[in-house]
N, C-alpha and C positions, 0 to 999 in steps of 0.2 A: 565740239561746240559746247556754250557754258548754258547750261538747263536750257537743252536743243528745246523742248516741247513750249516749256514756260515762256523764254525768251520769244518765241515765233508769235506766241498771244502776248504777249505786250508790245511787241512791234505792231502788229496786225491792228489794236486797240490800243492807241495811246492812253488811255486812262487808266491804262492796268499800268503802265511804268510806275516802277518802286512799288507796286506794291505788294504783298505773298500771295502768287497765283500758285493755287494748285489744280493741277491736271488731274483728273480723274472721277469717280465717283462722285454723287452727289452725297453729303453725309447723312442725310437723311436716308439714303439706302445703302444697304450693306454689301459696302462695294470696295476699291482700291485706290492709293495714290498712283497715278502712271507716271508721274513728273512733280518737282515744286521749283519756283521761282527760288533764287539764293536768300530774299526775304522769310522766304515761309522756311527754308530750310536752317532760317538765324533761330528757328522756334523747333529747331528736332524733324520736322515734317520729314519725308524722304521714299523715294518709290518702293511700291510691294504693300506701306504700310495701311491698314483699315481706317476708309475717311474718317471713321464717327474719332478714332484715335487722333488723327490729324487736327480736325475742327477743334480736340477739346487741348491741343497741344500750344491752335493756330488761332482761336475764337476769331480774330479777324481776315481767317484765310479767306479768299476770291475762288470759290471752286469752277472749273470750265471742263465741262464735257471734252475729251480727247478728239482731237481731227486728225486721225492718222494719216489719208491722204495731202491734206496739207503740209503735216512733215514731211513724208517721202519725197515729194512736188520741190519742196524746200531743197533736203537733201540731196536731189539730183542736180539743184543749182549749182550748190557747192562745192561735189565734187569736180563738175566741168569746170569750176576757175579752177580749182587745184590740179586736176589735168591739162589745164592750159599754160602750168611751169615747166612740163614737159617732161618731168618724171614719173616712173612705173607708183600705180596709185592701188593699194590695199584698202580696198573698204571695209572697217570690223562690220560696223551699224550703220545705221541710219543717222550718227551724228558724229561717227569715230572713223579714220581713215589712217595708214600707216604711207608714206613717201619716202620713196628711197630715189634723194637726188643725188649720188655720188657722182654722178656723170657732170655736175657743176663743179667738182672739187678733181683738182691732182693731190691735194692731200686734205686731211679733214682740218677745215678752216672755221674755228667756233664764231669768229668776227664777222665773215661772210655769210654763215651760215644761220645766224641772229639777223644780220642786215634782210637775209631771203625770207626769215620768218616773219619778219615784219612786214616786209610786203604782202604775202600772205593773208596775213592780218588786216593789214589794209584793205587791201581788195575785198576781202571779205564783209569789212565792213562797209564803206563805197559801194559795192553793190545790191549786198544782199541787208545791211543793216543790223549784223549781228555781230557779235564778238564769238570768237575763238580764243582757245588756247593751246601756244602750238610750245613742244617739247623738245628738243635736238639731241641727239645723241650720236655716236657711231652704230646703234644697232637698236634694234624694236623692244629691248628691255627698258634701255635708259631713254630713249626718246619717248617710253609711254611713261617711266616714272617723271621723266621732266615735267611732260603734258599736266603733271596734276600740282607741279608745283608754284605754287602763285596764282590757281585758278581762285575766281575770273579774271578772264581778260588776260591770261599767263604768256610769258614768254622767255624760256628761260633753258640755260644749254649743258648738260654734262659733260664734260672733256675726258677722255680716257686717263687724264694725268691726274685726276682729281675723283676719277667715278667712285676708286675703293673705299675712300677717305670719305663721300659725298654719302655715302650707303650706308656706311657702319652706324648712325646710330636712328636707321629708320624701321618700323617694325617691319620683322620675319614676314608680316601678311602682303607688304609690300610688293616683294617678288611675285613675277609671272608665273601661276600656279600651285600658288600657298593658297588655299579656299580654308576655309572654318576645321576643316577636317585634319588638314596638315599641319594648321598654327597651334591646333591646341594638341599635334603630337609634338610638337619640338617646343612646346612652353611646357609641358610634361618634362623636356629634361633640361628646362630652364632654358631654351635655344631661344632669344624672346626680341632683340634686335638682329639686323644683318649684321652686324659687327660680331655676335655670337655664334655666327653661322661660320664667319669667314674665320674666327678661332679656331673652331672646334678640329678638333684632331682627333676624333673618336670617326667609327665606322655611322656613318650616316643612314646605311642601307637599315639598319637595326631598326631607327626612325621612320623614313620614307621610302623603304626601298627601292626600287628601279630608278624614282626621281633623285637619287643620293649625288651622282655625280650632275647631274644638269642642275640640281640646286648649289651646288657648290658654286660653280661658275656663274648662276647669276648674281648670288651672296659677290661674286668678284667683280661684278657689270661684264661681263663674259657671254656674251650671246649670237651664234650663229647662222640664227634661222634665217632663212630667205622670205621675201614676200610672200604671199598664200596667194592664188588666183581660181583655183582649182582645189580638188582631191580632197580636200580637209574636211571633219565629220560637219555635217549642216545641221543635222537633230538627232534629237535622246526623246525615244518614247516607249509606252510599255501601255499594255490592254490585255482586260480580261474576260472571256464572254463567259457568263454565268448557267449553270446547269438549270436553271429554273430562273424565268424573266421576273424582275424584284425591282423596287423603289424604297426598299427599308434602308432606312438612313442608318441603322445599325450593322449593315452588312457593307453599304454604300463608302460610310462616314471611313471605317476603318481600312477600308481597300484602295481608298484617295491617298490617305496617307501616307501608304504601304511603299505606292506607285511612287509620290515625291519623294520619299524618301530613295527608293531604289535610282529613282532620276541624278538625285542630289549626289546620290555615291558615286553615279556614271561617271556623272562634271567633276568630281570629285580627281578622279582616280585619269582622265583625261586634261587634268589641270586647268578646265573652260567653266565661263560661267553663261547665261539664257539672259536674254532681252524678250523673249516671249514665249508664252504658256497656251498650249493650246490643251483642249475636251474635246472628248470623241464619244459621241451614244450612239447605241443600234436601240433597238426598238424590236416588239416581235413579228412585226411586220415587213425588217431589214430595213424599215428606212433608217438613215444614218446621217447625223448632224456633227457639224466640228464647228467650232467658237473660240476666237482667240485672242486675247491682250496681249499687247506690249509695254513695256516698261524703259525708263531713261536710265537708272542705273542696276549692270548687271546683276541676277540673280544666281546665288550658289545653294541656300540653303531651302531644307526641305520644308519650312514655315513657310518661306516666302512664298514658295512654288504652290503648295498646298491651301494658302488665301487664297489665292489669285482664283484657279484652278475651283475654288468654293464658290466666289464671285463671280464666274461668269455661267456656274450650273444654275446660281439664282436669278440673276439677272438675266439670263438666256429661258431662265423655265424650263430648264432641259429634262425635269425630274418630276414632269407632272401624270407619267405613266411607266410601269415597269419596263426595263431595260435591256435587253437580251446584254447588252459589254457597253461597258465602260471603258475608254480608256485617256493617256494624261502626255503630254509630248513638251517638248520645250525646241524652241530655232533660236536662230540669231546667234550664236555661239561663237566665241571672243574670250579673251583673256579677263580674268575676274579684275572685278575693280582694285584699286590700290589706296583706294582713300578709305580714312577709317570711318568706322560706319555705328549708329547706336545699335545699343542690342534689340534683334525685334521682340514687335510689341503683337501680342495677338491679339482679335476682338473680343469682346465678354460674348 
């Protein structure tokens, strides 16, 4: 879906069409973008980053409290029309799904298979009032890179005859599980578009190890996975309880850190990236709070995780008496995004 969060409030509020809603925080507290409308995003705006940085990006952004149950509400519409094409339905997220209709083709038919996505589309829109953008491929690498090209409103097909050719000169970051950690090992040795990947004739493993051969292949649009319904990791979390119950933000500040970071390497090294960040506090009484945001586009890096993660200890108040443990989780766990993205920005 194209700015699932944003696009659902200006449906909902006609007066918000065109104009940069942002989701999240209000700027006046120090809080998160969870979403931006493609307007506000024509101004840098983009999820994870700190409102007050948003506001002075966006001066005339439209800020809206998040209704996570209204998304979901949404999201369950959507996928029953897509399950209503009659193919096996992969849900990444709350506005991301994976379809594998091979059962409409005796061989892969890119004409057909734009004509299906278009109905799709349709319907989607006819019904629910939203645009999507839908991606085709022969497998779940090149049907997510399509998905992003031409967003919004996309619809557009890689062909196995064209996919090596289509890839070569789009960034390394591109591929399914290149995150910040992997791009900036193989731009260390100059690997910097797929095209350089699908070159290289050196040992790969030197670079990414284990991932050496599954990056080759998708450097080729080469990808085997099957649908996921089941079995695959659902969260990355990590908690420490403290020898002595504390609310010193000098002990606090740097063990949040510590935590996203070690989260970030998780995703990292599992090639996934988080749509949502959860807190977990005990207290010395054992009572124990958890508080969670979500976000529209994935998260890999330990900044991102570690705002978030900041913003809802404040906004939750979770820190207004010592702590027995702390700890930092992340769900929603998907393939990292493929669109490029600015460098974050941290709050002052």
């Amino acid at each position: 879906m194209d700015a699932f969060y944003a696009s659902v409030e200006q449906r909902d509020s006609p007066e918000l069409a065109g104009q940069p809603v942002i989701v999240g925080a209000s700027p006046d507290r120090r809080g998160v973008v969870c979403a931006a409308s493609y307007e506000a995003r024509a101004f840098g705006v983009r999820s994870a980053m700190p409102s007050r940085t948003a506001q002075k990006l966006c001066p005339q952004g439209i800020f809206i409290s998040p209704r996570m149950e209204a998304y979901r509400r949404e999201s369950r519409e959507i996928m029953i029309l897509l399950a209503g094409f009659g193919g096996q339905v992969e849900q990444v997220s709350v506005d991301e799904a994976y379809l594998d209709m091979s059962h409409h083709f005796n061989a892969f038919d890119s004409r057909a298979a734009i004509e299906l996505g278009a109905s799709m589309k349709s319907l989607i829109q006819s019904q629910r009032h939203l645009t999507a953008s839908i991606g085709i491929g022969s497998n779940k690498l090149l049907a997510k890179i399509a998905s992003d090209h031409g967003k919004p409103n996309g619809l557009f097909c890689i062909t196995d005859e064209e996919k090596v050719a289509f890839l070569r000169d789009l960034p390394a970051s591109t591929i399914h599980g290149v995150g910040k950690v992997t791009s900036d090992a193989l731009a260390q040795r100059k690997l910097i578009t797929i095209g350089d990947i699908q070159d290289f004739t050196g040992d790969l493993r030197s670079i990414v190890g284990s991932f050496a051969t599954q990056l080759k292949l998708f450097a080729l649009g080469e990808d085997n996975r099957p649908l996921e319904f089941d079995g695959a990791v659902k969260s990355v979390s990590v908690e420490e309880t403290f020898e002595r119950d504390t609310q010193d933000r000098k002990i606090l500040v740097p063990l949040l850190m510590e935590q996203a970071a070690d989260i970030a390497h998780k995703l990292d090294k599992e090639h996934l990236a988080a749509r949502t960040v959860q807190v977990k506090v005990r207290y010395s009484d054992f009572k124990t709070l958890t508080r969670q945001m979500s976000v529209e586009d994935p998260l890999e890096s330990k900044e991102e995780i570690y705002s978030i993660a900041c913003s809802l200890l404040r906004r939750e108040k979770l820190v207004q008496r010592p702590l027995r443990l702390l700890g930092l989780g992340v769900s929603g766990l998907g393939p990292p995004s493929t669109q490029l993205r600015l460098p974050f920005e941290s709050s002052s």
